[in-house]
C-alpha positions in Angstrom: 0.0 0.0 0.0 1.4 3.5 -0.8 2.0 5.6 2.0 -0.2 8.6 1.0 -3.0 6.1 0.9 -1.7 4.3 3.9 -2.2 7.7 6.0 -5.5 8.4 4.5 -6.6 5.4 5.7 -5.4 6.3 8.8 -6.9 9.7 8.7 -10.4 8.0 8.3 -10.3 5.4 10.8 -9.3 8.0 13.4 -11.5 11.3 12.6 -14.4 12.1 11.0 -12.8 14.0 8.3 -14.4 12.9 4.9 -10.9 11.8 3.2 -11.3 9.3 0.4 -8.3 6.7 -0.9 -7.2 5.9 -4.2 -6.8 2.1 -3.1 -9.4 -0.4 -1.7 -9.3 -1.7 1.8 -6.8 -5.2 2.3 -7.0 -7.2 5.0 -3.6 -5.8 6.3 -4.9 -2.3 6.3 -4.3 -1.4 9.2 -0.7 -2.7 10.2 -0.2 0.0 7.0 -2.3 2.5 8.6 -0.9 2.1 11.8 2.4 3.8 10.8 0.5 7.0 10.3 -0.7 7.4 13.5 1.6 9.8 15.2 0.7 11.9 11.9 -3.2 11.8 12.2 -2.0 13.2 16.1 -0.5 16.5 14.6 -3.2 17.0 12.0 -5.2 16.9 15.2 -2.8 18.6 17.6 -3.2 21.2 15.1 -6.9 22.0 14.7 -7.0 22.1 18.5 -3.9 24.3 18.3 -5.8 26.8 15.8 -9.0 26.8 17.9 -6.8 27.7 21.3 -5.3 30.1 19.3 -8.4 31.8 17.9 -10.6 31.8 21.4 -7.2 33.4 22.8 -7.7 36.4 21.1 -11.3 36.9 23.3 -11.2 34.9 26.1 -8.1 34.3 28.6 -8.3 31.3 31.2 -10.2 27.9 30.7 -12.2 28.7 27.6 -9.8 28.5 25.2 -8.7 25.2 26.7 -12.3 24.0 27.1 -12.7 25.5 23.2 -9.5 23.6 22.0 -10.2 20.0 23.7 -14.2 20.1 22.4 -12.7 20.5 18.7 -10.5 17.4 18.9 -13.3 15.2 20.8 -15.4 16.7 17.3 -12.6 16.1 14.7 -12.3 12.5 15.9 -15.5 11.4 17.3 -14.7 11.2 20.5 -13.5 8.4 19.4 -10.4 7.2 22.1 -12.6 8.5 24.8 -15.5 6.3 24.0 -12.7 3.6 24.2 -11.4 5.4 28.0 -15.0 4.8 28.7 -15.6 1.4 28.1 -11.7 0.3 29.2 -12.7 1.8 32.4 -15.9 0.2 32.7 -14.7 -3.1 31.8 -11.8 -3.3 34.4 -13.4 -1.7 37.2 -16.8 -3.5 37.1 -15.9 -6.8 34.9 -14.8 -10.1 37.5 -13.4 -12.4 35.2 -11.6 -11.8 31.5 -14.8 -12.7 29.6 -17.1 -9.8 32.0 -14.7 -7.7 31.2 -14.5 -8.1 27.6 -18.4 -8.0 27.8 -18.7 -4.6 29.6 -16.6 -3.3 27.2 -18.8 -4.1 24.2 -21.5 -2.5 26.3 -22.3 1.1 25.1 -24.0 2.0 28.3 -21.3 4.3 30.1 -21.0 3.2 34.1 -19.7 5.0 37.0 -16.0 4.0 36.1 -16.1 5.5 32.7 -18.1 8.3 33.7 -15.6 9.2 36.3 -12.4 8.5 33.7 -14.2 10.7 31.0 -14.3 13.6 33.5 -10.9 13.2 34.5 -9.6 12.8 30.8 -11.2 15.9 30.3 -10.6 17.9 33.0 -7.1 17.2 33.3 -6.6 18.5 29.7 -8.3 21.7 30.3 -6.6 22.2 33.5 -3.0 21.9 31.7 -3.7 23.8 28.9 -5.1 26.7 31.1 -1.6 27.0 32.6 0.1 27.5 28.7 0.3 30.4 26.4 -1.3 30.4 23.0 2.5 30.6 21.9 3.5 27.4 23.9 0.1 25.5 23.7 0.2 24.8 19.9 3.5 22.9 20.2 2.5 21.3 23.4 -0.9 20.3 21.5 1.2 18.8 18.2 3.5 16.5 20.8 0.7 15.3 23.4 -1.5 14.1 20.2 1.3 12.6 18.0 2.7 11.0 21.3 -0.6 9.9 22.4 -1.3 7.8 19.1 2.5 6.6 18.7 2.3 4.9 22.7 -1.3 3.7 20.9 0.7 2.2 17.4 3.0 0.8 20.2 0.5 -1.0 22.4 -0.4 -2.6 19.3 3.2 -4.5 18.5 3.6 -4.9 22.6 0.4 -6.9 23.2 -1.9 -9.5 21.5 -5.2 -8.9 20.4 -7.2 -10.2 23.2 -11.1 -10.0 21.6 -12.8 -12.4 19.0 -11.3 -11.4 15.6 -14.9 -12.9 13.9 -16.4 -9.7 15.6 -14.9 -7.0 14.1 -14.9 -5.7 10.8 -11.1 -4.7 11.5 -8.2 -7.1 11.6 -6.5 -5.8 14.7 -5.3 -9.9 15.2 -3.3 -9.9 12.0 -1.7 -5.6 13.1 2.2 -6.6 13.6 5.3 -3.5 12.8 8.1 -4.5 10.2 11.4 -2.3 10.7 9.8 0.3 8.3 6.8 1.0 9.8 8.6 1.7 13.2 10.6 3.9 11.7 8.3 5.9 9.5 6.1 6.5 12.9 9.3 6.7 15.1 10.2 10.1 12.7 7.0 11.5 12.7 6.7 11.5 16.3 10.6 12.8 16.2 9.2 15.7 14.0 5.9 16.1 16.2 8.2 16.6 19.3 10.7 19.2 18.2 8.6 22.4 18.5 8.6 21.8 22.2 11.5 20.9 22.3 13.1 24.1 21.1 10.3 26.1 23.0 10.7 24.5 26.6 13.5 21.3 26.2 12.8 20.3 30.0 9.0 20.8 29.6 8.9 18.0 27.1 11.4 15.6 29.1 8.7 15.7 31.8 5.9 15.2 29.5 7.5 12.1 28.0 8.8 10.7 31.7 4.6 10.8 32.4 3.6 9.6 29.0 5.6 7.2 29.1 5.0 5.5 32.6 1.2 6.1 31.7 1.4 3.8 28.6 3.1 1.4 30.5 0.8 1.3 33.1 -2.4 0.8 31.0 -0.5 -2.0 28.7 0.4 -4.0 31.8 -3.1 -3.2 33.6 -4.9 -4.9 30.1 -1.9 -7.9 29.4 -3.5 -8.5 33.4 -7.0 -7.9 33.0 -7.6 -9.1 29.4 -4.5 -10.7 28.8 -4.2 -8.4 25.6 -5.4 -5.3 24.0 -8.7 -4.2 22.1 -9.5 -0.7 20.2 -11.0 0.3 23.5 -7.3 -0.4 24.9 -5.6 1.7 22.6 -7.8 4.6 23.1 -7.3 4.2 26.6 -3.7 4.2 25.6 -3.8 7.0 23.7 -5.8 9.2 26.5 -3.6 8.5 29.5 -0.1 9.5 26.9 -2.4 12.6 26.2 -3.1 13.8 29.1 -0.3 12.6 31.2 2.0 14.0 28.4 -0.1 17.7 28.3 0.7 17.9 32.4 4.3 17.5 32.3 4.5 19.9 29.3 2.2 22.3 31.5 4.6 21.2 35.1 7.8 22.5 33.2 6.4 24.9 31.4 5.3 26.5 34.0 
């Protein structure tokens, strides 16, 4: 698969943007797709960016923050905190592996993913309060590109752990060659280096939390589920986010 269609692919499994490919879907799609990640993270990054940006010239405080995390929960559907939701659900309420995997196909929202969805969002809001506009849009870029790269890397670091028959998308069969680490290992690079000329030590602590959050939430589902699921990575992707956004705003500030 070419890689322009390999990112739109990407683009559309991961927003709601109405992008179109030149090339029909495969069965491998997405270990192609998956490369692009960290790239659909700084389209992302920087619509949220341009919104903060814009509401800064108006408003000072939390609205441009509350302004700039609403537009990325509409550009992508809300789509890895639905997944925070039911991850949270699922290990706080589920007894055994299979309840678990049950709750999490349950699209009634609980008390756990209630409470994780408020403190997804609020922690977001609260970090980004603390920036500039002139420091937010890099710290944006890097928490969303990071935030999908620690999801392309729960991927390769655990097994699928639900029924393959019951999804239309072959998670199972989504595995990283040397190229496809790379090509997302240099995006992310490229993501980073704004913050990193605007506040070096700001991003150090962002990727120290980001990091440890990832690792957390992989070992927490290889123990719960034995594996992960899309829920998983956009649980994945939510904890980098927002633990990444508060060690941005710590040594920014």
């Amino acid at each position: 698969m070419r890689g322009i269609d390999a990112f739109l692919h990407a683009l559309r499994f991961m927003t709601v943007l109405p992008v179109r490919s030149g090339e029909t879907l495969e069965p491998n799609w997405l270990t192609s797709a998956s490369r692009y990640f960290p790239a659909v993270g700084v389209v992302v990054g920087l619509a949220s960016a341009i919104v903060f940006a814009i509401a800064s010239r108006y408003w000072s405080g939390f609205v441009p923050a509350v302004l700039a995390v609403a537009a990325t929960a509409l550009l992508t559907g809300a789509l890895h905190e639905d997944g925070l939701a039911d991850t949270a659900d699922g290990f706080g309420g589920g007894r055994s592996r299979e309840a678990r995997l049950a709750i999490m196909k349950d699209s009634r929202l609980g008390t756990y993913g209630a409470l994780a969805l408020a403190f997804s969002v609020g922690l977001r809001i609260a970090a980004l309060a603390l920036m500039t506009p002139s420091y937010a849009w890099a710290a944006l870029i890097a928490a969303h590109a990071g935030g999908r790269a620690a999801a392309t890397w729960a991927m390769t670091a655990l097994p699928y752990a639900g029924d393959p028959a019951a999804t239309r998308i072959s998670y199972s069969e989504a595995s990283f060659d040397r190229s496809g680490a790379m090509t997302a290992l240099l995006i992310t690079l490229a993501a980073f280096l704004p913050a990193l000329i605007k506040a070096p030590s700001a991003l150090f602590a962002g990727l120290i939390l980001a990091v440890l959050s990832a690792l957390t939430v992989v070992a927490l589902a290889r123990r719960r589920i034995g594996g992960y699921t899309g829920d998983v990575l956009g649980t994945v992707e939510q904890s980098a986010e927002v633990a990444f956004l508060l060690g941005l705003a710590a040594g920014a500030h």
